[in-house]
C-alpha positions in Angstrom: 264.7 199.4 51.0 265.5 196.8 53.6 269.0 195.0 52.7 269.6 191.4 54.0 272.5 189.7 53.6 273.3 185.9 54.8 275.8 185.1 57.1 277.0 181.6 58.3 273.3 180.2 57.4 271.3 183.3 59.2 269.5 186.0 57.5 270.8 189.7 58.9 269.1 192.8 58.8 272.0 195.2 57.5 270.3 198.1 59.5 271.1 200.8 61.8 269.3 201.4 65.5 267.2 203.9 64.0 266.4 202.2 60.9 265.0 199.4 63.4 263.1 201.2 65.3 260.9 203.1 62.2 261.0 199.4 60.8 259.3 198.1 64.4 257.0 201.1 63.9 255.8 199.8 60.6 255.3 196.8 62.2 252.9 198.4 65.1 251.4 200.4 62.2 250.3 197.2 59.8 248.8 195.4 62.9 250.0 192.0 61.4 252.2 189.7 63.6 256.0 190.4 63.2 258.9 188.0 65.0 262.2 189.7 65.7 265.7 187.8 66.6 268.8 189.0 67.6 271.8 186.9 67.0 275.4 187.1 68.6 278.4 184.6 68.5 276.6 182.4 70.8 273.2 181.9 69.2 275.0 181.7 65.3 276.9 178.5 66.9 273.5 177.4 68.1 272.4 177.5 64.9 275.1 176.0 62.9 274.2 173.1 64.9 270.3 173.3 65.7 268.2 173.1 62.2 264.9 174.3 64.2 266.9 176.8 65.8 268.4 178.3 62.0 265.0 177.5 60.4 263.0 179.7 63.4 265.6 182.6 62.3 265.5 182.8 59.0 261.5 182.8 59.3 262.1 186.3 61.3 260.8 189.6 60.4 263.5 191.2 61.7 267.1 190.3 62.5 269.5 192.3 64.5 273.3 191.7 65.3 274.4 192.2 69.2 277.9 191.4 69.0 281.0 193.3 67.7 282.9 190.1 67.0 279.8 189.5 64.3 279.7 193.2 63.1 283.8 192.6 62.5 283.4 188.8 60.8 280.7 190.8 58.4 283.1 193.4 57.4 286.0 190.4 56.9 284.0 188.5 55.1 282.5 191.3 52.7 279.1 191.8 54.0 280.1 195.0 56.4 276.9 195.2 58.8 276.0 198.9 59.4 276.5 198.6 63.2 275.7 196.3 66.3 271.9 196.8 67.3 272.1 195.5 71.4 269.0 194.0 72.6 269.0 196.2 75.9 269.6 199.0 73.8 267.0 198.2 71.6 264.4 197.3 74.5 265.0 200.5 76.0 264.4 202.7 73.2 261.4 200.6 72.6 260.1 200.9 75.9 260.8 205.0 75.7 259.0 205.0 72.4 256.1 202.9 73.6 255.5 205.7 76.5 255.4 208.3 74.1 253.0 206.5 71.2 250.5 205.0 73.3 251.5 201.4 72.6 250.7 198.6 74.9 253.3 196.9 76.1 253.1 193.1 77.5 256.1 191.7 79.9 256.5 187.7 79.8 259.6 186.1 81.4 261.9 185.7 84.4 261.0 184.9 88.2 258.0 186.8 89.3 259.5 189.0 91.6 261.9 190.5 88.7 259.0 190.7 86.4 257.1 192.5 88.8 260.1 194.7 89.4 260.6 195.8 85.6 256.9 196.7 85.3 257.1 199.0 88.5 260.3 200.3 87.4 259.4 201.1 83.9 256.0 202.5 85.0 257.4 204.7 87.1 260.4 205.8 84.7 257.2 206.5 82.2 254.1 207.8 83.8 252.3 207.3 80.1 253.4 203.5 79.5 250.3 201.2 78.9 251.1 197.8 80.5 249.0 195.3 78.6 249.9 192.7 80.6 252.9 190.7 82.6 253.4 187.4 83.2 256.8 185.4 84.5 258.3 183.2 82.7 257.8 179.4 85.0 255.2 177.3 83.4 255.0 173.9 83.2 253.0 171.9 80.2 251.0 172.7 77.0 248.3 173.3 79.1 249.9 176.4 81.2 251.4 176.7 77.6 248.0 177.8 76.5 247.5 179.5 79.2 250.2 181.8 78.4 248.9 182.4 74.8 245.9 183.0 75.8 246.7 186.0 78.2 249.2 187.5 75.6 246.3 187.1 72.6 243.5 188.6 75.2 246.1 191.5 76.1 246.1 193.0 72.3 249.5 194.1 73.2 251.4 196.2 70.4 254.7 195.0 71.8 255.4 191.4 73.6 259.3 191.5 75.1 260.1 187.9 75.8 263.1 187.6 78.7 263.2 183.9 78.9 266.3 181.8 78.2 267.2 180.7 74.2 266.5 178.9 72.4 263.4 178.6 74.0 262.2 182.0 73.5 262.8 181.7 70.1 260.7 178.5 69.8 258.0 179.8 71.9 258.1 182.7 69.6 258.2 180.7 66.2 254.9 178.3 67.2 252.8 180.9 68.6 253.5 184.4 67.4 251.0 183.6 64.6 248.2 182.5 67.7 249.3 185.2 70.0 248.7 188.5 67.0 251.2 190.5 68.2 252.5 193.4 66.2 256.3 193.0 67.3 257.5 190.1 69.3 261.4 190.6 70.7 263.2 187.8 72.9 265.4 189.5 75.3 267.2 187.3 77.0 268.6 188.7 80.5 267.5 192.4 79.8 265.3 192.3 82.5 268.0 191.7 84.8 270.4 193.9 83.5 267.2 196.6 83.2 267.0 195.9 87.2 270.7 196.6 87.6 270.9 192.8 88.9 273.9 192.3 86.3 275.9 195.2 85.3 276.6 196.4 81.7 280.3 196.5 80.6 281.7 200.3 80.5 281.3 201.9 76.6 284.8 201.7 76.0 284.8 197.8 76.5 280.8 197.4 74.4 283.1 199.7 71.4 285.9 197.2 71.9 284.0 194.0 71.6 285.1 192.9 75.0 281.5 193.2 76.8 281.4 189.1 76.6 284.9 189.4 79.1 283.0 192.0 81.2 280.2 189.4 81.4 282.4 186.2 82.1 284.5 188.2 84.8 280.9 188.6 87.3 280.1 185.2 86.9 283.4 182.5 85.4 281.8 179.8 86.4 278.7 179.8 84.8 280.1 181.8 81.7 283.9 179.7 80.8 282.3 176.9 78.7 280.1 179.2 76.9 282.7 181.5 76.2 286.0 179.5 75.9 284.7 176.7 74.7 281.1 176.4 72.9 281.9 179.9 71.6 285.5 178.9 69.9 283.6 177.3 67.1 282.8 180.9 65.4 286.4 181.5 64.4 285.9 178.4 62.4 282.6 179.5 61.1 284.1 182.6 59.8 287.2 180.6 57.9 284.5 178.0 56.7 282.8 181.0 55.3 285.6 182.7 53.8 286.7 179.7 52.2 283.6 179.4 50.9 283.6 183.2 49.6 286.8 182.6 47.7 285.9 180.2 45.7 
């Protein structure tokens, strides 16, 4: 049995890697269309503060944690999360588990080039992967839009990974995973790119450590300080809101 617990107005899967990935089987299995989310310190701010953005999560199927300062805020708070499920991690072990079930696997996101890139890199790294499709992630309009639906729907993918920006992967997502039919829809951010070897992973020691958000602010300050030093800050008072609110 599934547990869910709530935490600063999002619902969390309280499940292991493995337990995800038989759940995402059970997804491919039943045919029906399934939404997944994963949710670090940046997208719970997000949320706090975006209604849509909180509303699109909680509608999920499945909800992962990528982020140790979460896992540890859980554990404070009384709802200790099994472990941190990351979304590379995860799309890797999907895309492994794909090659060796048969399922059909669409690509949507990013510049073409890199899109192109993943699909030859993947393919090559697994001879039996089915590509259903792949499509980059510039459009422009609700007629391109439709466009886009259209491909992913005609595709019968088993499982669409979505590596365009938030929250506009999850919107996309929320109006037209329904339309589309896919079995398991995953947003994944800047996997691609860190797939490709374009942005480099943080050692283990520092992921164990919950320091892989320093790692990640060190190759690029400029575009990372306000997300991380200042936008970010407002999870520590998230996490006394919500043990204030525990200890009543």
């Amino acid at each position: 049995m599934n547990e869910r617990v709530t935490l600063f107005g999002c619902n969390v899967d309280n499940v292991s890697m493995e337990e995800t990935l038989e759940r995402v089987e059970d997804f491919v299995r039943a045919g029906r269309p399934h939404q997944h989310v994963v949710v670090n310190v940046d997208k719970l701010v997000k949320a706090s503060r975006d209604e849509d953005l909180r509303r699109i999560i909680n509608a999920c199927d499945l909800v992962n944690v990528d982020g140790m300062p979460v896992v540890w805020a859980s554990r404070l708070l009384g709802k200790p999360l099994k472990e941190r499920v990351a979304g590379i991690d995860l799309f890797e072990a999907l895309m492994r588990r794909a090659a060796d079930k048969g399922w059909r696997v669409f690509l949507l996101g990013a510049r073409p080039d890199v899109v192109r890139e993943v699909a030859a890199t993947y393919a090559r790294r697994y001879p039996a992967l089915v590509l259903a499709g792949v499509r980059d992630g510039y459009w422009q309009g609700k007629d391109a839009e439709a466009g886009v639906v259209r491909q992913v729907r005609d595709s019968r993918a088993d499982l669409l990974f979505v590596a365009i920006s938030s929250p506009r992967k999850e919107q996309f997502l929320g109006l037209y995973q329904a339309e589309m039919r896919i079995p398991f829809a995953m947003g994944v951010g800047g996997s691609f790119d860190v797939a490709m070897g374009r942005v480099k992973r943080a050692p283990a020691w520092m992921q164990k450590a919950g320091l892989e958000w320093f790692f990640r602010f060190l190759q690029e300050p400029r575009r990372m300080f306000r997300r991380y030093f200042i936008d970010d800050m407002a999870f520590i008072w998230l996490v006394v809101k919500e043990a204030a609110r525990t200890n009543e």
